[in-house]
N, CA, C and O atoms as CSV, one atom per row, in Angstrom:
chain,resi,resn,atom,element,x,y,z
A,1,UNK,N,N,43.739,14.847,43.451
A,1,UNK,CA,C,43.660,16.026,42.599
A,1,UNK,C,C,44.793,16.980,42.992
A,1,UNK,O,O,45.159,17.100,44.161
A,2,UNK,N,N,45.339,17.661,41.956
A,2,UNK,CA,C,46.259,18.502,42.035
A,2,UNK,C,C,46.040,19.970,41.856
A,2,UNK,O,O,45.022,20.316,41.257
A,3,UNK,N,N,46.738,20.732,42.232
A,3,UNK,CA,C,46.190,22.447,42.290
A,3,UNK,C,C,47.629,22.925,41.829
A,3,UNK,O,O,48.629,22.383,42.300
A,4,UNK,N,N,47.719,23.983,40.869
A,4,UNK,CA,C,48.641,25.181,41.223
A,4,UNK,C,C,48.538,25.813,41.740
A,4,UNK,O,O,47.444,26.035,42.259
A,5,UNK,N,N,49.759,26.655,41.995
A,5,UNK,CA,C,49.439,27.806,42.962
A,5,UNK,C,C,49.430,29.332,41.980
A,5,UNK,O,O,49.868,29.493,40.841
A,6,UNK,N,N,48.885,30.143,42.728
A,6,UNK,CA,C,48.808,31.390,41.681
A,6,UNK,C,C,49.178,32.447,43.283
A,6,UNK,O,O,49.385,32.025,44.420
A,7,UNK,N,N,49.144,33.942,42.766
A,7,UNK,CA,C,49.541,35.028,43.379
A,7,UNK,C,C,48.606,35.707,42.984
A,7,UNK,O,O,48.490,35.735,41.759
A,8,UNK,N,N,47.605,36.494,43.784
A,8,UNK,CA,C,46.725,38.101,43.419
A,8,UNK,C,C,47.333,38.957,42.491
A,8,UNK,O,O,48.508,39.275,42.306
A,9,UNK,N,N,46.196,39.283,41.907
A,9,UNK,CA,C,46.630,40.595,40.818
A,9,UNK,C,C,46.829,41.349,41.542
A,9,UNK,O,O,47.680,42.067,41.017
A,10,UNK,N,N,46.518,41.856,42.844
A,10,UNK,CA,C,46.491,42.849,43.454
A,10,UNK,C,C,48.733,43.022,44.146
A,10,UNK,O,O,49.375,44.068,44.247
A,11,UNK,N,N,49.142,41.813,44.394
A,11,UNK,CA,C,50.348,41.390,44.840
A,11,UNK,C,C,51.171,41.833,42.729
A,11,UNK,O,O,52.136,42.522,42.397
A,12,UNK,N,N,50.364,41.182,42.050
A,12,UNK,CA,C,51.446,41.324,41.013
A,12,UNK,C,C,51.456,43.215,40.340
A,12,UNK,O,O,52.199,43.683,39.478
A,13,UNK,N,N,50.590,43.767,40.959
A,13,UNK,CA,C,50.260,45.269,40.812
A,13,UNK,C,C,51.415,45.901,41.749
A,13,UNK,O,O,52.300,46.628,41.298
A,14,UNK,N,N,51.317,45.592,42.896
A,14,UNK,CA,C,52.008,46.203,43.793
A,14,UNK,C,C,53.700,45.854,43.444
A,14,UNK,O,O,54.503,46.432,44.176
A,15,UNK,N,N,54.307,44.870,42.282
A,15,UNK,CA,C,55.605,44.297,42.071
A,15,UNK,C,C,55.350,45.682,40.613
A,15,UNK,O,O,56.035,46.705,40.587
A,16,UNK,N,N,54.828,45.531,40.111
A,16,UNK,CA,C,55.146,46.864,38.750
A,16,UNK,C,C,55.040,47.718,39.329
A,16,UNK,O,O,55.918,48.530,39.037
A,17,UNK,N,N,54.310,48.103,40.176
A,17,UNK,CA,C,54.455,49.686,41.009
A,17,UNK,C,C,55.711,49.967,41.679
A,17,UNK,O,O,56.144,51.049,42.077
A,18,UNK,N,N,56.258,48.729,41.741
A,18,UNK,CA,C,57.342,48.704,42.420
A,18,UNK,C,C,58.819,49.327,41.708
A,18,UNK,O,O,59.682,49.992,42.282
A,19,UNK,N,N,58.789,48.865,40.240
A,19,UNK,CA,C,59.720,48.095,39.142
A,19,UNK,C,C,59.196,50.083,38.500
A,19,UNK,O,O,59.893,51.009,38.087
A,20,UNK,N,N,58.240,49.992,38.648
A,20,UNK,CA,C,57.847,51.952,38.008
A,20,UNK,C,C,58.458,52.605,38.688
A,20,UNK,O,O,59.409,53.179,38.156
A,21,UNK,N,N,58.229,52.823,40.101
A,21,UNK,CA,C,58.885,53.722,40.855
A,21,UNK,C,C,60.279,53.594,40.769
A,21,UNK,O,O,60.880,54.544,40.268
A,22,UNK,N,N,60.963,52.557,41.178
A,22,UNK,CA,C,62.568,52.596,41.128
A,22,UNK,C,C,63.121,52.704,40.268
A,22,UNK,O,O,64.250,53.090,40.569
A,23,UNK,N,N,62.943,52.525,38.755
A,23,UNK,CA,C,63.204,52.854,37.779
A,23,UNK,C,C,63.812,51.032,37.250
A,23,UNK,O,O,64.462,50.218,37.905
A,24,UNK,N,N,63.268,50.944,35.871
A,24,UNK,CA,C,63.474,49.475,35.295
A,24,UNK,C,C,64.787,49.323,34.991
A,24,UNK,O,O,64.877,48.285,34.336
A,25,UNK,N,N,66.183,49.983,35.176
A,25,UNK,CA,C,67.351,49.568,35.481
A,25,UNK,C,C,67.738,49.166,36.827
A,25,UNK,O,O,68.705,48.415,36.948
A,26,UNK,N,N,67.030,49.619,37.971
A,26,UNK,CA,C,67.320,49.310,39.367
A,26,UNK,C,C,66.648,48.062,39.616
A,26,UNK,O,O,67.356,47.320,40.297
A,27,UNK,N,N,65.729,47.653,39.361
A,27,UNK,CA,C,64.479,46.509,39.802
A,27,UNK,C,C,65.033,45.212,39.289
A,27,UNK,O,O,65.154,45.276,38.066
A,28,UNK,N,N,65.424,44.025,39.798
A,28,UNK,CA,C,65.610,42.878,39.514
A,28,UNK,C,C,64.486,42.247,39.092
A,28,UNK,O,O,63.519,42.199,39.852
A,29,UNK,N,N,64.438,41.709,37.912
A,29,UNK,CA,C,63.218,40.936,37.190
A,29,UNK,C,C,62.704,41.806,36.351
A,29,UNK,O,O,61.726,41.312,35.791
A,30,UNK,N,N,62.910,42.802,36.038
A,30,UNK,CA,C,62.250,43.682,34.589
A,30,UNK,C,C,63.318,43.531,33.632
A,30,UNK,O,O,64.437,43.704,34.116
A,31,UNK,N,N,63.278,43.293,32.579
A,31,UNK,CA,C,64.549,42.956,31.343
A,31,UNK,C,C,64.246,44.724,30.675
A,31,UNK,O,O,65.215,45.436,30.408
A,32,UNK,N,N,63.080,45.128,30.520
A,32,UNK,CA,C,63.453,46.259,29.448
A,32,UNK,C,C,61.795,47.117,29.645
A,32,UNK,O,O,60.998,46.512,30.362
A,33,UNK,N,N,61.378,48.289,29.111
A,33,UNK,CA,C,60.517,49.036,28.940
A,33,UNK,C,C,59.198,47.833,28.485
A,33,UNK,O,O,58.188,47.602,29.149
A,34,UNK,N,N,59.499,47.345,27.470
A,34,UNK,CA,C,58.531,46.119,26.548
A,34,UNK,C,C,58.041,45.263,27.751
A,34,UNK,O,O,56.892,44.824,27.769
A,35,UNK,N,N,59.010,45.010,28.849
A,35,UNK,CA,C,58.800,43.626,29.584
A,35,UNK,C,C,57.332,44.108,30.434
A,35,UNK,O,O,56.261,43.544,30.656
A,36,UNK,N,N,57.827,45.257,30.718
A,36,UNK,CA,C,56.854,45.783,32.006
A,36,UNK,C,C,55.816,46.023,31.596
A,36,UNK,O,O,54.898,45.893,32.405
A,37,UNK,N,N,55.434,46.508,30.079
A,37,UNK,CA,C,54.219,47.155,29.184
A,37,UNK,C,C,53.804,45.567,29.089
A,37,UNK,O,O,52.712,45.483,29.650
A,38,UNK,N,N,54.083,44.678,28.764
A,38,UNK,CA,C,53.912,43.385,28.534
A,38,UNK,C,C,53.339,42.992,30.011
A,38,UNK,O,O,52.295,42.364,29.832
A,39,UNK,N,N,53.553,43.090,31.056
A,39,UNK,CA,C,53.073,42.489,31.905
A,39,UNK,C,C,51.339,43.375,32.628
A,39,UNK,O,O,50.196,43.123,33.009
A,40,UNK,N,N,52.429,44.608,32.379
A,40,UNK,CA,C,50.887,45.905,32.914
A,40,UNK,C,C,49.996,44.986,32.032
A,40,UNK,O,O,49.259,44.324,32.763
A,41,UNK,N,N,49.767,44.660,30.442
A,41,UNK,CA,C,49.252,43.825,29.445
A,41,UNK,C,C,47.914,42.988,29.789
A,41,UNK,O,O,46.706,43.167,29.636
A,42,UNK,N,N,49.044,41.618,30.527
A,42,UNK,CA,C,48.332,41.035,31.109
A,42,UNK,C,C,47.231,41.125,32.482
A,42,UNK,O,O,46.256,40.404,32.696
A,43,UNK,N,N,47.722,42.196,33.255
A,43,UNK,CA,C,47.267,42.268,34.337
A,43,UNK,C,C,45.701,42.830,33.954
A,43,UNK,O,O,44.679,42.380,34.472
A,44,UNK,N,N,45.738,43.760,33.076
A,44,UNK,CA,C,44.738,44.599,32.774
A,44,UNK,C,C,43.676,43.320,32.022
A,44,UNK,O,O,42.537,43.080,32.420
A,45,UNK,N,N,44.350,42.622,30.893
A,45,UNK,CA,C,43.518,41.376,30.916
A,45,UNK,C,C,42.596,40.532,31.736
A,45,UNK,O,O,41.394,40.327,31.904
A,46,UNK,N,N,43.743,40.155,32.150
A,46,UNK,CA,C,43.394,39.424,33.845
A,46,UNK,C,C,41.873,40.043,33.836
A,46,UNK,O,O,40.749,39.704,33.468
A,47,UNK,N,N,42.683,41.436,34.622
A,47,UNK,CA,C,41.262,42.128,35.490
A,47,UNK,C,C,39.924,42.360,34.757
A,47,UNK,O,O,38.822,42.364,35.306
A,48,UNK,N,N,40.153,42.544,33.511
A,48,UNK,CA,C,38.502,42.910,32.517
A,48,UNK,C,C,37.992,41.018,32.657
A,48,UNK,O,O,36.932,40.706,33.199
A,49,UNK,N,N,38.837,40.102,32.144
A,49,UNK,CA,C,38.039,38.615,32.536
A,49,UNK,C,C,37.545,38.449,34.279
A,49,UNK,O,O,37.030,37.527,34.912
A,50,UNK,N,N,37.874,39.460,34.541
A,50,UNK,CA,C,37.222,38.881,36.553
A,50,UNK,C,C,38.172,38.567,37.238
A,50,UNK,O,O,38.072,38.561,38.465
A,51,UNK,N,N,39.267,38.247,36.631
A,51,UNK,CA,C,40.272,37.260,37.890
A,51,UNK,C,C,40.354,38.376,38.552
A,51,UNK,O,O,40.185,39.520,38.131
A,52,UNK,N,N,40.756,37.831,40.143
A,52,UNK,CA,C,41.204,38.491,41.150
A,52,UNK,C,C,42.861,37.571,40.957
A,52,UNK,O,O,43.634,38.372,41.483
A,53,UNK,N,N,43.360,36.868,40.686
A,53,UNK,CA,C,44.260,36.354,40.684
A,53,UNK,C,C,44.973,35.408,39.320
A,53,UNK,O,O,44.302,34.664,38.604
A,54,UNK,N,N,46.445,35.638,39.176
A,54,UNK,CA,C,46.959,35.394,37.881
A,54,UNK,C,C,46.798,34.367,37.333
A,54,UNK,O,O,47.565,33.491,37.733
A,55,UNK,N,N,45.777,33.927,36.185
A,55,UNK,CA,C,45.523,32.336,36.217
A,55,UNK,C,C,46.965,31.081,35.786
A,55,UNK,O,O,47.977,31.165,35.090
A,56,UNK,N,N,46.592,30.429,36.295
A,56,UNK,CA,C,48.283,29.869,36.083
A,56,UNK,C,C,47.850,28.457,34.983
A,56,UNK,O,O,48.703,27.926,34.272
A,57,UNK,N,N,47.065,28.214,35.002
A,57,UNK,CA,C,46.740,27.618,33.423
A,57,UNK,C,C,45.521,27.297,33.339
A,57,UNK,O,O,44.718,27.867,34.078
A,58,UNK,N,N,45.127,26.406,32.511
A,58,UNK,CA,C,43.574,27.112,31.014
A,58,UNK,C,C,42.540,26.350,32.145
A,58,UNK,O,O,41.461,26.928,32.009
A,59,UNK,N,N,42.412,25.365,33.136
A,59,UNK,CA,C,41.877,24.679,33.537
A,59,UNK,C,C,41.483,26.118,35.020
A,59,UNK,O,O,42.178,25.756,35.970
A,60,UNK,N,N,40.972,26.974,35.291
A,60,UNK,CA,C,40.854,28.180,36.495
A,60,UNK,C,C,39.264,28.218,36.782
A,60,UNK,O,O,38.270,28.007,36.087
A,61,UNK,N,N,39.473,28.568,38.066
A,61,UNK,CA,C,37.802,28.831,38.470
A,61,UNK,C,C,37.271,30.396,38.074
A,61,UNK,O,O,38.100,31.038,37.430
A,62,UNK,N,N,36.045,31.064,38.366
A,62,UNK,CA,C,35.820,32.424,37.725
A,62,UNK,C,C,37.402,33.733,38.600
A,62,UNK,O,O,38.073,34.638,38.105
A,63,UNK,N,N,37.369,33.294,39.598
A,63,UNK,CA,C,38.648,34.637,39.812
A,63,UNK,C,C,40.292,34.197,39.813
A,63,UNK,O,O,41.260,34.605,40.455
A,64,UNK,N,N,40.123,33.226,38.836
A,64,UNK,CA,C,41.806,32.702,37.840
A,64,UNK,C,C,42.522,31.708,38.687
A,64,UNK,O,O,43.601,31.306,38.255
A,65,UNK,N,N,41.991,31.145,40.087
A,65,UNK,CA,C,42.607,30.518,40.590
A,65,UNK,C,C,42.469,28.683,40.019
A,65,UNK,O,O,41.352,28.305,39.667
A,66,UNK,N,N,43.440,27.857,39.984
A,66,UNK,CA,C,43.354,26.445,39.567
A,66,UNK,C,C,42.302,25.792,39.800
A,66,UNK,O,O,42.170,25.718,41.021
A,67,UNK,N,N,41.398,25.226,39.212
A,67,UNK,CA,C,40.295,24.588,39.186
A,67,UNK,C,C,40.799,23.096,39.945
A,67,UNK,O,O,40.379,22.585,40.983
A,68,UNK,N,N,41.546,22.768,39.277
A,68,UNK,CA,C,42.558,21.444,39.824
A,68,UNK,C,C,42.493,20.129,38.744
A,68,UNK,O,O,41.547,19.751,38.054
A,69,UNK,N,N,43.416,19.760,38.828
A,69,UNK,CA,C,44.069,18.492,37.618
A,69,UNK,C,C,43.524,17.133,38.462
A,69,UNK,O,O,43.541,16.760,39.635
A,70,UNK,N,N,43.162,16.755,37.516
A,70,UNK,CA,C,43.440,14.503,37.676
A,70,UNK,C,C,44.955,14.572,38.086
A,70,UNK,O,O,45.742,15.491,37.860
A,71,UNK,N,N,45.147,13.570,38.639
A,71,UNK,CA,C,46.881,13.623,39.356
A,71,UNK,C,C,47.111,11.787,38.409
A,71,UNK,O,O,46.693,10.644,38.591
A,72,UNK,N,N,47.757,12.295,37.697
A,72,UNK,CA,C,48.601,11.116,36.269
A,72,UNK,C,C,49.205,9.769,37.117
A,72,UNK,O,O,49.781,8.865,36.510
């Protein structure tokens, strides 16, 4: 069986807090105002479904982490 890996909402909170404070021309990895509203987006998603962590695809246990794949 196979697993992805995922990162805490709490880790991907602390990277936009990051990308807010320095301003989204200084921060490597924000493209524009949209990108960051787009991600705050998801996070807030995330958090109303329960995850504690970013689900990384459709197959996740209740706090978004990989349930795990058949290995092909």
């Amino acid at each position: 069986m196979i697993h992805h890996s995922t990162v805490s909402l709490d880790y991907l909170l602390s990277l936009l807090n990051r990308g807010r404070d320095a301003g989204i021309d200084t921060h490597p990895g924000f493209q524009s105002a949209a990108d960051i509203a787009h991600q705050w987006a998801l996070l807030y998603q995330w958090r109303a479904k329960g995850y504690t962590y970013a689900p990384p695809c459709d197959n996740v246990t209740p706090d978004g982490r990989c349930a795990g794949h058949e290995k092909e």
